[in-house]
N, CA, C and O atoms as CSV, one atom per row, in Angstrom:
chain,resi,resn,atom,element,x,y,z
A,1,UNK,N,N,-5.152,5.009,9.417
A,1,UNK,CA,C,-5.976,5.967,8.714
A,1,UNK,C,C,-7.141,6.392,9.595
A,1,UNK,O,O,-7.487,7.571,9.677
A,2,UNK,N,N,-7.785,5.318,10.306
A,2,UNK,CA,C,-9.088,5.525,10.772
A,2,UNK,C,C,-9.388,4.512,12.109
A,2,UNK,O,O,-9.116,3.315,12.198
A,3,UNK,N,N,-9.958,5.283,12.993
A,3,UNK,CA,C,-9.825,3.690,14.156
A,3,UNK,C,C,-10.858,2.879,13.393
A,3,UNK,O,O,-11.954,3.131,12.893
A,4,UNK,N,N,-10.048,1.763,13.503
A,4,UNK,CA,C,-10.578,-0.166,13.597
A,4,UNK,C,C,-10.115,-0.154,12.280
A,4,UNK,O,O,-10.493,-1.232,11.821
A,5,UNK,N,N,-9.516,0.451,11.420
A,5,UNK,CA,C,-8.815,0.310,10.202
A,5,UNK,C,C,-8.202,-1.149,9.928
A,5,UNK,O,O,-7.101,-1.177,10.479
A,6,UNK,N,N,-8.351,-1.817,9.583
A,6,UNK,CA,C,-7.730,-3.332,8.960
A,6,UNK,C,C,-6.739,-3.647,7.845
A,6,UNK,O,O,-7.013,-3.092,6.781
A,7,UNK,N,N,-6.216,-4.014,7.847
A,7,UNK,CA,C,-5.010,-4.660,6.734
A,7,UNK,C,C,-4.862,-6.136,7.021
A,7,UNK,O,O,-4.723,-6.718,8.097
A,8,UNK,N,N,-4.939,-6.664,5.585
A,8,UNK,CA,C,-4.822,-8.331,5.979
A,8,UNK,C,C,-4.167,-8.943,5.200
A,8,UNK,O,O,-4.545,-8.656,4.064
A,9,UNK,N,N,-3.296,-9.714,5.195
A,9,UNK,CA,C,-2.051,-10.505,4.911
A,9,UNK,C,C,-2.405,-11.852,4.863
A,9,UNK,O,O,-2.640,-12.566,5.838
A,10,UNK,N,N,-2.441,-12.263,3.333
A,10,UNK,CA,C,-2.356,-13.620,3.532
A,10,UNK,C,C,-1.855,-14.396,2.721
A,10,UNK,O,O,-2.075,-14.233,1.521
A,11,UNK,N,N,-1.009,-15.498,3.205
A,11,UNK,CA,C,0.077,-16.093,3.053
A,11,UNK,C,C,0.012,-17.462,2.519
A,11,UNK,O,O,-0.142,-18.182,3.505
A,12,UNK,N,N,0.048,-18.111,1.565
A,12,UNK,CA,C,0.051,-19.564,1.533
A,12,UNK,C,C,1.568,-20.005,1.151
A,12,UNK,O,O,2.578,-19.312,1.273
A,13,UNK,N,N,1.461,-21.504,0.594
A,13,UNK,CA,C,2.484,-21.845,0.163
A,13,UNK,C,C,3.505,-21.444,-0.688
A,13,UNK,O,O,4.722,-21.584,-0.558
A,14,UNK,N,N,2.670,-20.779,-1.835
A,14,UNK,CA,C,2.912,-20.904,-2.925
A,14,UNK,C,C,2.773,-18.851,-3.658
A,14,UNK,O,O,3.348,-18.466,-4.676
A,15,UNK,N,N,2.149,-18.232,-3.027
A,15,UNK,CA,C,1.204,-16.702,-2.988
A,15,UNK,C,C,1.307,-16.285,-2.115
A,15,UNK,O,O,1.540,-17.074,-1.199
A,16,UNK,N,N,1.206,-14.656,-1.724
A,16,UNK,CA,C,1.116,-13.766,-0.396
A,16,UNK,C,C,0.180,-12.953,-1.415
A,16,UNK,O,O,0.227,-12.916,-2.645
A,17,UNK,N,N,-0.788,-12.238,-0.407
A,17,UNK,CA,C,-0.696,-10.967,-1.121
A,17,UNK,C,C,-1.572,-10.164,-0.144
A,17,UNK,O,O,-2.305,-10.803,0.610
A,18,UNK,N,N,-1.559,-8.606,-0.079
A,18,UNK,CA,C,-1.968,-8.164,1.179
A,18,UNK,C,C,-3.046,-6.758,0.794
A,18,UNK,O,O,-2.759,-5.777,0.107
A,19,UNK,N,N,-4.340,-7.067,1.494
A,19,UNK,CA,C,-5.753,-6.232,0.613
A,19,UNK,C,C,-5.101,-5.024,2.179
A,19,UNK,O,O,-4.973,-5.200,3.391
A,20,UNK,N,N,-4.795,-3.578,0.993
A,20,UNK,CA,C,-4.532,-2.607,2.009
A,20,UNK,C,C,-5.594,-1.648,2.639
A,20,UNK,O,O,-5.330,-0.695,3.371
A,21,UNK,N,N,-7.136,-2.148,2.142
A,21,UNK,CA,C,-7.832,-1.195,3.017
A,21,UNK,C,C,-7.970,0.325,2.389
A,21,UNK,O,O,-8.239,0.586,1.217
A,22,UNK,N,N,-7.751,1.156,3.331
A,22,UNK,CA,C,-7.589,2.581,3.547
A,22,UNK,C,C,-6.320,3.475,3.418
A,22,UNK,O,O,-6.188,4.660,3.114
A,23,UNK,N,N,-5.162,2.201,3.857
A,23,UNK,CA,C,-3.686,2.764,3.892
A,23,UNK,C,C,-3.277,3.372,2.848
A,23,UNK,O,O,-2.465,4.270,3.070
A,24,UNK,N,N,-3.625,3.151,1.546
A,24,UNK,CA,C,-3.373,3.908,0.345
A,24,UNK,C,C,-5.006,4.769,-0.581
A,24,UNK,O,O,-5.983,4.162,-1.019
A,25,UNK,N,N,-4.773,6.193,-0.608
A,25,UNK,CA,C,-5.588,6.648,-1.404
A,25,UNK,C,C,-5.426,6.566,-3.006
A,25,UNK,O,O,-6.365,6.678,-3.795
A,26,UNK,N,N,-4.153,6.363,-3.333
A,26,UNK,CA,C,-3.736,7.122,-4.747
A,26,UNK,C,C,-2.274,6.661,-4.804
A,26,UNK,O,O,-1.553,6.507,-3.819
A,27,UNK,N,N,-1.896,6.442,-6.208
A,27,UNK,CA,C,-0.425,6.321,-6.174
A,27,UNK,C,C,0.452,6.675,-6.270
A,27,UNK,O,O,1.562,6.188,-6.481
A,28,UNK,N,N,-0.030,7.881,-6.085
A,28,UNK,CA,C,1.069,9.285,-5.859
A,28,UNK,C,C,2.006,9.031,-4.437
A,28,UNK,O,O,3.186,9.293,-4.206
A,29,UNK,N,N,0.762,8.300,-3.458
A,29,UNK,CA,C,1.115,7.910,-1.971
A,29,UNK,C,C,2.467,7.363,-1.685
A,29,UNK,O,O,3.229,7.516,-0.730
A,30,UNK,N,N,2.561,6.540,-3.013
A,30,UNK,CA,C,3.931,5.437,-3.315
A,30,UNK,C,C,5.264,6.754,-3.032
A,30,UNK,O,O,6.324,6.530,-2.448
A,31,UNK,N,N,4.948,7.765,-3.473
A,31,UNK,CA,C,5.759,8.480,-3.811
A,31,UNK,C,C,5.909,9.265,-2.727
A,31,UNK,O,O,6.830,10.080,-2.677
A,32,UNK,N,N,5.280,9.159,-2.018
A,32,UNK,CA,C,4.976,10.431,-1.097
A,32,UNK,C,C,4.017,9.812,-0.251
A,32,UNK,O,O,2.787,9.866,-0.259
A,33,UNK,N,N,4.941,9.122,0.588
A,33,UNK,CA,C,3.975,8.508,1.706
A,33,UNK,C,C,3.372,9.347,2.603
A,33,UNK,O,O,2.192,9.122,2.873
A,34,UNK,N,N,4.089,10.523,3.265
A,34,UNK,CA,C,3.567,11.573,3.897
A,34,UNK,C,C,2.589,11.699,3.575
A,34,UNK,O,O,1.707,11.371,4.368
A,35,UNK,N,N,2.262,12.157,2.451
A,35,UNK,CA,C,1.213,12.968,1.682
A,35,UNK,C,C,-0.494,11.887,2.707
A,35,UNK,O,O,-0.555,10.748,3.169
A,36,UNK,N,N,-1.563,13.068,2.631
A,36,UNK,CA,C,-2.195,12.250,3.459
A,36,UNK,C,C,-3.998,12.874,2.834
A,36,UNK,O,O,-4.074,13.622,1.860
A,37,UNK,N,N,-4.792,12.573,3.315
A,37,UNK,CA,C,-6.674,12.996,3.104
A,37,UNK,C,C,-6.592,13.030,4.125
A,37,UNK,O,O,-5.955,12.496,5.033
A,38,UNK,N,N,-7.757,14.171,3.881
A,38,UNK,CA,C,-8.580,14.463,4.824
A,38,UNK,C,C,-9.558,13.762,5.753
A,38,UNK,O,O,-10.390,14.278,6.500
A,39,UNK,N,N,-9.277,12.444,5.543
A,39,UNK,CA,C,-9.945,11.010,6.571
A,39,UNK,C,C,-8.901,10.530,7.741
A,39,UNK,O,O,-9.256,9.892,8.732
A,40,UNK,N,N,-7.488,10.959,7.453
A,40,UNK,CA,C,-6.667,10.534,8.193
A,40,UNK,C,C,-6.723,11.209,9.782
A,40,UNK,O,O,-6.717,12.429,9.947
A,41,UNK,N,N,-6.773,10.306,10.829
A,41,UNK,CA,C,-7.343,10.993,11.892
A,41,UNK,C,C,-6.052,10.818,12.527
A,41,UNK,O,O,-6.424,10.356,13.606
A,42,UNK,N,N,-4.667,10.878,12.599
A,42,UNK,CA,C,-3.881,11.073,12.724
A,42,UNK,C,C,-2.939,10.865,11.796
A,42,UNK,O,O,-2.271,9.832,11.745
A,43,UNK,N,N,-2.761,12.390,10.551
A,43,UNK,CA,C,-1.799,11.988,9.444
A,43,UNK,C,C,0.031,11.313,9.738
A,43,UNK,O,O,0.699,10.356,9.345
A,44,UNK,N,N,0.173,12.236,10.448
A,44,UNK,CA,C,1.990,11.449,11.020
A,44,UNK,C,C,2.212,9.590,11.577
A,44,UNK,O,O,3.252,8.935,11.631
A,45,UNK,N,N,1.010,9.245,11.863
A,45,UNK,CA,C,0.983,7.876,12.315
A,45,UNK,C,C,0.661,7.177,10.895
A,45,UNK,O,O,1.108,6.147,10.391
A,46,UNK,N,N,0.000,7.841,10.576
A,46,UNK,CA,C,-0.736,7.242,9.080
A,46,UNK,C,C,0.331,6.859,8.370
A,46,UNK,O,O,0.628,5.736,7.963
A,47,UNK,N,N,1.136,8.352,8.199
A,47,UNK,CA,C,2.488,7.852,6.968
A,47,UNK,C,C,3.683,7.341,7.757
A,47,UNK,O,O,4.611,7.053,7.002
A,48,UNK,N,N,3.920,7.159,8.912
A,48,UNK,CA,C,4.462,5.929,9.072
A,48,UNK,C,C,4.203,4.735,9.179
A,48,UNK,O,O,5.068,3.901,9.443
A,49,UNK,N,N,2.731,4.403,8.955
A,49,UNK,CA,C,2.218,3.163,8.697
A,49,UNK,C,C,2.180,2.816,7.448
A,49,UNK,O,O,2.120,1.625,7.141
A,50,UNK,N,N,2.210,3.898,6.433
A,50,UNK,CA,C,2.069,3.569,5.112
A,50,UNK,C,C,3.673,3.299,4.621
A,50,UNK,O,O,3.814,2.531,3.669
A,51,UNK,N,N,4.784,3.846,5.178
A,51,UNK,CA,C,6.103,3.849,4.899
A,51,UNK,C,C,6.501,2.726,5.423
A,51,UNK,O,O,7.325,2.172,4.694
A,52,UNK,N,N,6.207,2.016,6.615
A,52,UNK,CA,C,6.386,0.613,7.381
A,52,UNK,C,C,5.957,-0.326,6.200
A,52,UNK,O,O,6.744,-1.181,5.792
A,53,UNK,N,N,4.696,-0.167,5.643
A,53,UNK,CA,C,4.455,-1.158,4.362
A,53,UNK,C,C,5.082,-1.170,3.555
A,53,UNK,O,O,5.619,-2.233,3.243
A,54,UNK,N,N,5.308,-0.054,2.860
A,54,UNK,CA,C,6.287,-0.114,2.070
A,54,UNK,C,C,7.290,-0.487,1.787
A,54,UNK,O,O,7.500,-0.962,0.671
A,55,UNK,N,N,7.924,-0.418,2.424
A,55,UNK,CA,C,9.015,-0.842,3.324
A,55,UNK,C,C,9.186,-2.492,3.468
A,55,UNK,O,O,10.175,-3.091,3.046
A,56,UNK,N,N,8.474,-2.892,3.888
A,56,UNK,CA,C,8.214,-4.375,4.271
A,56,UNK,C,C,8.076,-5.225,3.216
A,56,UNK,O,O,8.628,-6.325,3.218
A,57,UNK,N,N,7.138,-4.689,1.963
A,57,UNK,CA,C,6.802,-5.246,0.775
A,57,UNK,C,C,7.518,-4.921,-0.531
A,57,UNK,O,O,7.510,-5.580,-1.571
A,58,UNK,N,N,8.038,-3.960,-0.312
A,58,UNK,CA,C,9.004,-3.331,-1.864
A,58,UNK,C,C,9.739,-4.532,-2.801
A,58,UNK,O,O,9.445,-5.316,-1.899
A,59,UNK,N,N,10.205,-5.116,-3.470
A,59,UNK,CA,C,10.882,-5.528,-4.173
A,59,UNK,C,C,10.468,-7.301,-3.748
A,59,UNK,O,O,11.319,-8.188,-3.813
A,60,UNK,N,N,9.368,-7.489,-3.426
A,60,UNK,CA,C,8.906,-9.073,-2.939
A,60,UNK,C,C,7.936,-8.690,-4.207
A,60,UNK,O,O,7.610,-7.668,-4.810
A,61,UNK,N,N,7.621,-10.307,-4.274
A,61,UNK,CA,C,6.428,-11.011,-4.872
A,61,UNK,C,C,5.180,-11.049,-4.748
A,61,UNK,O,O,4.370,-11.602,-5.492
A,62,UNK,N,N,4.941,-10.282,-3.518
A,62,UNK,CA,C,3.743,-10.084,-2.965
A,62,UNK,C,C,2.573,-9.292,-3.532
A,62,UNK,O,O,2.578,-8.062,-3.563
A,63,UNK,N,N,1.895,-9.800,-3.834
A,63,UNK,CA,C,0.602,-8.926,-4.404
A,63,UNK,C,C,-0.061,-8.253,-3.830
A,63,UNK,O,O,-0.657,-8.850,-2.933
A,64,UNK,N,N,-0.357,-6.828,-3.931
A,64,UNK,CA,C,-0.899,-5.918,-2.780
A,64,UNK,C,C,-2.598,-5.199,-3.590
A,64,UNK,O,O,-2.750,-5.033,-4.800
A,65,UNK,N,N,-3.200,-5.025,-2.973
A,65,UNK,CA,C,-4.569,-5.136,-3.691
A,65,UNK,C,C,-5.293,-3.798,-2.342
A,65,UNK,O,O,-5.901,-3.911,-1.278
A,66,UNK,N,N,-4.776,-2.613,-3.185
A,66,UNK,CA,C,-5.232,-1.109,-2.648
A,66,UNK,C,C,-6.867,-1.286,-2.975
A,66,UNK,O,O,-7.260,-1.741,-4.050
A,67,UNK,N,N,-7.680,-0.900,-1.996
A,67,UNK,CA,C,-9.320,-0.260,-2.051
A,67,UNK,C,C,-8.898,0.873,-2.830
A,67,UNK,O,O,-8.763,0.610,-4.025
A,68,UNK,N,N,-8.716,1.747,-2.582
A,68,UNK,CA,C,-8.869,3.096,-3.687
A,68,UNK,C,C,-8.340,3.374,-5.101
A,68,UNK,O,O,-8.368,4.429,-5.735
A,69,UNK,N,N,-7.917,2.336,-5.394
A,69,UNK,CA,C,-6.871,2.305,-6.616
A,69,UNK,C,C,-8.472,2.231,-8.088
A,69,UNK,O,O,-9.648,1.873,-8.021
A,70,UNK,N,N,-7.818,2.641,-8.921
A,70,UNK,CA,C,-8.509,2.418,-10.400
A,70,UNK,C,C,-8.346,0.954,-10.836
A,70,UNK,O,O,-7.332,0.409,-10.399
A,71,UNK,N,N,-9.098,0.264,-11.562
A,71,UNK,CA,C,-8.763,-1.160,-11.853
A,71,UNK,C,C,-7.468,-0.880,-12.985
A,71,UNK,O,O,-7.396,0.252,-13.464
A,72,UNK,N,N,-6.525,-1.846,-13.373
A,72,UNK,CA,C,-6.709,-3.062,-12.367
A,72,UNK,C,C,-5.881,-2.518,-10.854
A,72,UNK,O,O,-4.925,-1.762,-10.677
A,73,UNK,N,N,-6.738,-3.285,-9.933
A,73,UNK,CA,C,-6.172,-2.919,-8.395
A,73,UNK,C,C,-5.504,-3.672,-7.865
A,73,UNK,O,O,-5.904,-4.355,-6.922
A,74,UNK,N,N,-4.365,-3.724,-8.331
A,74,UNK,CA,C,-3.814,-5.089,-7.928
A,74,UNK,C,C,-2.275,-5.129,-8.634
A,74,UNK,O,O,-2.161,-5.104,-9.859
A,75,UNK,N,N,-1.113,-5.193,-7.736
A,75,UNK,CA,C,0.437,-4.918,-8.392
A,75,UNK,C,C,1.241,-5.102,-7.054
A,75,UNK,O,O,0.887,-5.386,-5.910
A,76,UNK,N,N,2.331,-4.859,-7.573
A,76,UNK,CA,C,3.296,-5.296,-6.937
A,76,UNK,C,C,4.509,-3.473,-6.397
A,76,UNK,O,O,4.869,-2.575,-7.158
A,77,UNK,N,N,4.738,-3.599,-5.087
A,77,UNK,CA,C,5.259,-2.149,-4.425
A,77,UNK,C,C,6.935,-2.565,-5.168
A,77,UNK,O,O,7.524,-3.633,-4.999
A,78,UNK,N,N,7.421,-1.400,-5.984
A,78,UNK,CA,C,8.540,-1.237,-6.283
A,78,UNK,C,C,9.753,-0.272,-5.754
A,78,UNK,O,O,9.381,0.901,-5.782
A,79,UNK,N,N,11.060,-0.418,-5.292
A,79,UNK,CA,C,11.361,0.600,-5.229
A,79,UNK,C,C,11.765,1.921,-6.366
A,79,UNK,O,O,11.856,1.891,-7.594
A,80,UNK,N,N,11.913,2.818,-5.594
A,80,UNK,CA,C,11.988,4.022,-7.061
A,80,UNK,C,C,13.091,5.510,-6.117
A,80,UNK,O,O,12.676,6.588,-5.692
A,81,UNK,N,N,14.536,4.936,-6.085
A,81,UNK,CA,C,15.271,6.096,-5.545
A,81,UNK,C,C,14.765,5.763,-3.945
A,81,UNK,O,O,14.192,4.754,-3.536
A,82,UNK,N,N,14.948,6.291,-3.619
A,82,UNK,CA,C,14.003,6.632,-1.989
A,82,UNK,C,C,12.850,6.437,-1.761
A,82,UNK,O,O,12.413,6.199,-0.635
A,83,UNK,N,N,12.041,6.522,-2.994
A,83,UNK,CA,C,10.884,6.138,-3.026
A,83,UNK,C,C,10.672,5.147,-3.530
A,83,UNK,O,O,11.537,4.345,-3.883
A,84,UNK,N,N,8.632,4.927,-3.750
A,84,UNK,CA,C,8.747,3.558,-4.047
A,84,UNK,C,C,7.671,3.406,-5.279
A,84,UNK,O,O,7.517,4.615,-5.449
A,85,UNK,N,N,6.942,2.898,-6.115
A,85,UNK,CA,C,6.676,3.056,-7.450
A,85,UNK,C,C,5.256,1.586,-7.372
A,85,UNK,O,O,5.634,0.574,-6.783
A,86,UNK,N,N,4.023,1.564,-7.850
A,86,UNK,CA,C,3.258,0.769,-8.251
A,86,UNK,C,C,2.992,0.122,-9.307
A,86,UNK,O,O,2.011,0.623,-9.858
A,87,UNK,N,N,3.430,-0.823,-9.897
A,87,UNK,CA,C,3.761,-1.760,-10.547
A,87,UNK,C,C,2.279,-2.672,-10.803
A,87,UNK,O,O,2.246,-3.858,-10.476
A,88,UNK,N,N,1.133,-2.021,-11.388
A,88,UNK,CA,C,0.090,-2.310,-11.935
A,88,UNK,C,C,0.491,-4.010,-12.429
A,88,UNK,O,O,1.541,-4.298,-13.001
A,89,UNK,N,N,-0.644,-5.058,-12.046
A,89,UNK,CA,C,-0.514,-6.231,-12.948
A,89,UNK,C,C,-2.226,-6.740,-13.439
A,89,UNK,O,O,-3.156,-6.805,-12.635
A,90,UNK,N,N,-2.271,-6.872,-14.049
A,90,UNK,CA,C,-3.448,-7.153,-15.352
A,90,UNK,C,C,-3.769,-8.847,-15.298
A,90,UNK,O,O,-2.985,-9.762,-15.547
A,91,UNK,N,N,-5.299,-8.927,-14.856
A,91,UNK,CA,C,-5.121,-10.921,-14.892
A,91,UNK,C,C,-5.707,-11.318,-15.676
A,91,UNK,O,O,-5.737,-12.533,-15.871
């Protein structure tokens, strides 16, 4: 999204779950990873970084915890056709 941009993954025994930063604005994104803001300082790298996640995390257990999201911020990446779907979870 932005240079020095961060994503962090972390893993225990028992839990994963991965705080995405910047990589997602909205959850339309799920749908349309392309889709990009006007912060993205190179959009084509962006949405293949956001499609690589996706990708990686879809249909796992993993708890993913978007900065830009509305509460609750915090769910699980689903697939949806080709695309992929946010799966809101409530604690």
């Amino acid at each position: 999204h932005s240079p020095g941009h961060q994503i962090v993954h972390v893993a225990g025994d028992r839990a994963e779950g991965v705080m995405t930063g910047d990589c997602f604005h909205h959850p339309i994104q799920l749908l349309h990873p392309e889709w990009h803001t006007g912060y993205c300082v190179d959009p084509v790298w962006s949405a293949g970084q956001r499609r690589r996640l996706l990708e990686r995390f879809a249909d796992t257990p993993t708890l993913i915890f978007p900065a830009h999201f509305l509460p609750p911020a915090a769910g699980r990446i689903e697939r949806a056709g080709d695309a992929f779907r946010f799966a809101f979870v409530s604690g």
